[in-house]
C-alpha positions in Angstrom: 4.5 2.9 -12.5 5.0 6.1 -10.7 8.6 6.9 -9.1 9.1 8.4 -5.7 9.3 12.5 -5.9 10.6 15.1 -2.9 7.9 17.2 -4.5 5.8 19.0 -1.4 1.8 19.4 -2.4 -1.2 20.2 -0.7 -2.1 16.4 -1.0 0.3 14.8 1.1 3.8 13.5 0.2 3.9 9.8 -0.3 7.5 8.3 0.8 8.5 5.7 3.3 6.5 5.2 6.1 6.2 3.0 9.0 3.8 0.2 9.7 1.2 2.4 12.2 -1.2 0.5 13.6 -5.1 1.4 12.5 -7.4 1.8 14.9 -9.7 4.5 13.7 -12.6 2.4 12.2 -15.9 4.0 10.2 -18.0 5.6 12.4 -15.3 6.4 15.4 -15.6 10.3 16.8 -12.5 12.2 16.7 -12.3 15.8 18.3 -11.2 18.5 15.7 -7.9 20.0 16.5 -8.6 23.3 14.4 -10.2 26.5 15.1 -13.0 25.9 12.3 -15.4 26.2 15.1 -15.7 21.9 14.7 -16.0 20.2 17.6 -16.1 16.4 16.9 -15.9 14.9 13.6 -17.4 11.5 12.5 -15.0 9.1 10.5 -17.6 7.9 6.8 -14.7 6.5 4.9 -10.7 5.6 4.6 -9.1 6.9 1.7 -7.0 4.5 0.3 -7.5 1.8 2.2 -7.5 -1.6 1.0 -9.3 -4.0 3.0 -10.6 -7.3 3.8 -14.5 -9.0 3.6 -16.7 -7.7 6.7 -13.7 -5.7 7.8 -14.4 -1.8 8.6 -11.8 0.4 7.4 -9.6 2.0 9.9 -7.5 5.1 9.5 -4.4 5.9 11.4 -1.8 8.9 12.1 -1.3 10.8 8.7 -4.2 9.0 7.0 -6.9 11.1 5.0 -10.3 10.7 5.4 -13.6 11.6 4.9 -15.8 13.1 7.9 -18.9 14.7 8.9 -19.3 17.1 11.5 -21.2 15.7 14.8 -21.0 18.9 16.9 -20.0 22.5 16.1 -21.6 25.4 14.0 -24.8 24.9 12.3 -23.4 25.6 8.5 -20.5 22.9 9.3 -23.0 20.3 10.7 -24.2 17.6 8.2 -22.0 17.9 6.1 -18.8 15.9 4.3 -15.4 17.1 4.9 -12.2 15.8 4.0 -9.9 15.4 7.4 -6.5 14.2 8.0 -5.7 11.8 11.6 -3.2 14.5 13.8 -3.1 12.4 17.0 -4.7 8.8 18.1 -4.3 7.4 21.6 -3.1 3.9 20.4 0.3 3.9 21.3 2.8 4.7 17.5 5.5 2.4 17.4 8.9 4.5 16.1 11.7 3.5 14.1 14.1 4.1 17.2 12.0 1.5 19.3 10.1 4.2 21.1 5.9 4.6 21.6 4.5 7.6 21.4 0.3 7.6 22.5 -1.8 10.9 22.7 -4.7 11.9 25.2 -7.4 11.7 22.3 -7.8 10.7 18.9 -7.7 14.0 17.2 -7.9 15.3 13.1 -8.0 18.5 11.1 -10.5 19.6 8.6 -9.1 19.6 5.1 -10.4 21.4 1.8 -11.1 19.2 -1.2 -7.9 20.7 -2.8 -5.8 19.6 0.2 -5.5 22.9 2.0 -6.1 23.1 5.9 -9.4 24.7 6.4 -8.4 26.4 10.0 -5.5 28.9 10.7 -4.8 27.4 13.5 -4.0 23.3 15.1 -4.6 23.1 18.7 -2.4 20.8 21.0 0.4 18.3 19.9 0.6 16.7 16.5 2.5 13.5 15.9 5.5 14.0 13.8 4.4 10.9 11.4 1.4 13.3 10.2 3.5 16.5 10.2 6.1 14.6 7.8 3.3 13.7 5.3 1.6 16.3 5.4 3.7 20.1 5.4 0.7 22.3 5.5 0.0 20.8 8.8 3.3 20.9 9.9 3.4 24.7 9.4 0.2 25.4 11.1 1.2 23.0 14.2 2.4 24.8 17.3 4.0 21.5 18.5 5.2 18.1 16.8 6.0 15.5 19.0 
């Protein structure tokens, strides 16, 4: 059985977090929110996900995933990426009662080693994300 750490990786932290609802099945197009020169991203698979007969896996806010890029560069198209979910426009139910939605559904590239493969994060990220994942919340210019 593994216990709870306060160790910060690359890989995420795993501690407490809120029911979020998901809403990001297989297949959905999410805009990339970096400057890898990625445009939109296509959702393959859920990481960690455990799931339900003839249900598609979903992926929410601070969830890692596996995508392919639709639109950008030619040496980025076709290809698998990892990604982590910054923003979605379902509305994120808060501890404090509040709902907090976004314009788009929005994710990061990520390198197989759990490093951020842009320098940069363009627009908001949601604050659930930024706690799970500190790389992210260094690179974000704004964490709502």
């Amino acid at each position: 059985m593994s216990s709870k750490t306060r160790a910060v990786s690359a890989k995420g932290v795993e501690e407490f977090r809120p029911y979020i609802t998901r809403v990001l099945p297989v297949t959905a197009e999410v805009v990339c929110a970096d400057n890898t020169g990625a445009k939109v991203l296509r959702i393959a698979q859920v990481h960690r996900y455990k799931g339900r007969h003839s249900r598609l896996p979903a992926a929410a806010v601070g969830d890692f995933v596996t995508v392919t890029v639709k639109k950008g560069p030619a040496e980025l198209r076709k290809q698998i990426f990892g990604a982590v979910i910054v923003r979605q426009k379902y509305p994120i139910r808060r501890l404090n009662g509040t709902r907090v939605t976004f314009e788009d559904n929005a994710g990061v590239l990520v390198t197989p080693e759990g490093e951020i493969k842009g320098t940069d994060i363009k627009g908001p990220v949601a604050a659930e994300a930024a706690e799970k994942w500190p790389r992210i919340a260094n690179l974000a210019s704004m964490i709502i």
